[in-house]
C-alpha angles and dihedrals in degrees: 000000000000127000108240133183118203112204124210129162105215123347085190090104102059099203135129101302090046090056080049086051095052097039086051099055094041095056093046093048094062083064109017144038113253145204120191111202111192141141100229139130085204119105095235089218091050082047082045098053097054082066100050091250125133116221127160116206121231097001104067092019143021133216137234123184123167106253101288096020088149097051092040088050088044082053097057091037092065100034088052093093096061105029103023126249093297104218100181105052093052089047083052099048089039082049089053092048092048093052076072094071111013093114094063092066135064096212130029108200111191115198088184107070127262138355130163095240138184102228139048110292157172129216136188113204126213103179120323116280103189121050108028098146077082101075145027105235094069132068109221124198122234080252090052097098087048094053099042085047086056103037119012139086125270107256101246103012116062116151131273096228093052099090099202119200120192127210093221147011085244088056095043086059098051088051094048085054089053113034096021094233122101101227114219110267106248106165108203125277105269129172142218114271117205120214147147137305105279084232080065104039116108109249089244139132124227124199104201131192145048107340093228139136093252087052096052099219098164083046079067097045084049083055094050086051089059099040091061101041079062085062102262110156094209137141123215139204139197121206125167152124121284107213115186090241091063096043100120093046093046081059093056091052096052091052086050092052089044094062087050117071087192095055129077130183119206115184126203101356125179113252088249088073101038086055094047078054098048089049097039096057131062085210143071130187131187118175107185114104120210085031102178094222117331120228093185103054084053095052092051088054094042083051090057088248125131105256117217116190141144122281098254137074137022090315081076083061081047104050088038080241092285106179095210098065099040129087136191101208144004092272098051117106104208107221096240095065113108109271110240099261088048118108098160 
């Protein structure tokens, strides 16, 4: 039995990486003994449970959190409207608080992209997180160089024994430009969904995942607009997670729902319900281009539904690039969309 720590900055946002994060740990602890670091408020088995995982804290696994983890996670929380979540200056200050104990474990796995660390390690890679001044796809902040300084691999010479996954080919690529090594694919773990006949299946249309700028949530209430001023009869619904950090922009998305009578928004609920969704609707939409992986896209086409989403990113890996259900804009109608008359 080894002695593993997991390391994951904030599990507060409960999106994709963060399911990464729960089924990780699960899987580990039934070998190993493991120590999640992280800088989080959220329970990580309530975190575990939205996404159908059993974990038992502290039994199957421990936590470990820097001195005033809470209040620090609280402090980003309420600044995020203004300034982002600001990813990689919590990897950098949960980096600083696991040099303190490196040395009392044989692997380090991080589910939340890339460190310079001092033991063996692997890391899955979301989308990288240091660097980012060296390529275009990503949007660095003006702290970016310091935190990369602080935190991140050097570029071109990370480490052999830092054994680095990628979610999708698209973000295999950004990490080659930058580090100058092409992590393994590995796409998230995603599960069958069982639902219902498609002769059954409501002709809706559900918009899963954090309600959140970069996911462009109200972008996908601006594509339902225009699906229906074509003369699609279809209904859509929003469900996602509502983290504190998005709170105003969750608000924004519930005025917009408000002036729709065909749209409803439906914040944090239980996988029980998700699933119930996945397996309610025939559609999928996901409006956020450059999407890193998609989990929800996967989990649209793991649920039997037809999966819409923008040209660009892994959920091109997800959807095989099939031009019919890929658009370029807000006001492309992929070829594959019902047409109008279509109720099947």
């Amino acid at each position: 039995m080894a002695r593993l720590a997991v390391l994951h900055n904030t599990l507060d946002l409960r999106g994709g990486a963060d399911a990464v994060c729960v089924r990780a740990c699960a899987a580990l602890a039934e070998r190993h003994d493991v120590t999640l670091f992280t800088v989080s408020r959220a329970d990580p088995a309530a975190v575990a449970a939205d996404f159908g995982v059993s974990l038992d804290v502290p039994g199957d696994v421990r936590v470990a959190s820097p001195p005033l983890a809470d209040a620090v996670a609280g402090a980003f929380a309420r600044a995020a409207p203004r300034i982002g979540p600001q990813l990689p200056a919590r990897s950098t200050l949960l980096r600083a608080f696991f040099r303190r104990h490196a040395d009392e474990y044989d692997l380090a796995v991080s589910t939340a992209n890339e460190f310079a660390l001092s033991l063996p390690s692997l890391q899955y890679v979301h989308f990288p997180q240091f660097h980012g001044r060296r390529t275009p796809r990503a949007d660095p902040g003006t702290l970016d160089p310091l935190w990369s300084r602080l935190a991140g691999p050097t570029p071109g010479a990370v480490g052999d024994d830092a054994h680095l996954l990628a979610n999708s080919a698209w973000t295999a690529d950004t990490v080659a430009s930058i580090y100058g090594r092409r992590p393994a694919v590995l796409h998230p773990p995603v599960a069958p969904v069982a639902g219902r006949a498609w002769a059954d299946r409501e002709p809706g249309v559900l918009v899963l995942g954090r309600i959140a700028p970069d996911k462009r949530t109200l972008d996908a209430i601006r594509v339902a607009d225009a699906v229906r001023e074509r003369g699609h009869d279809l209904r859509f619904h929003v469900v996602g997670t509502a983290a504190p950090a998005y709170r105003d922009y969750v608000e924004r998305v519930r005025s917009a729902a408000a002036e729709r009578p065909y749209l409803a928004v439906e914040t944090d609920a239980d996988r029980e319900r998700v699933e119930t969704l996945l397996g309610r609707y025939r559609y999928g939409l996901n409006a956020k281009p450059d999407e890193h992986f998609g989990m929800a896209v996967a989990e649209y086409v793991a649920a039997g539904m037809v999966a819409f989403a923008p040209d660009s990113g892994g959920q091109r890996d997800v959807l095989a690039g099939d031009e019919r259900l890929l658009f370029d804009g807000v006001e492309e109608r992929p070829s594959g969309w019902p047409r109008p008359s279509s109720r099947d």
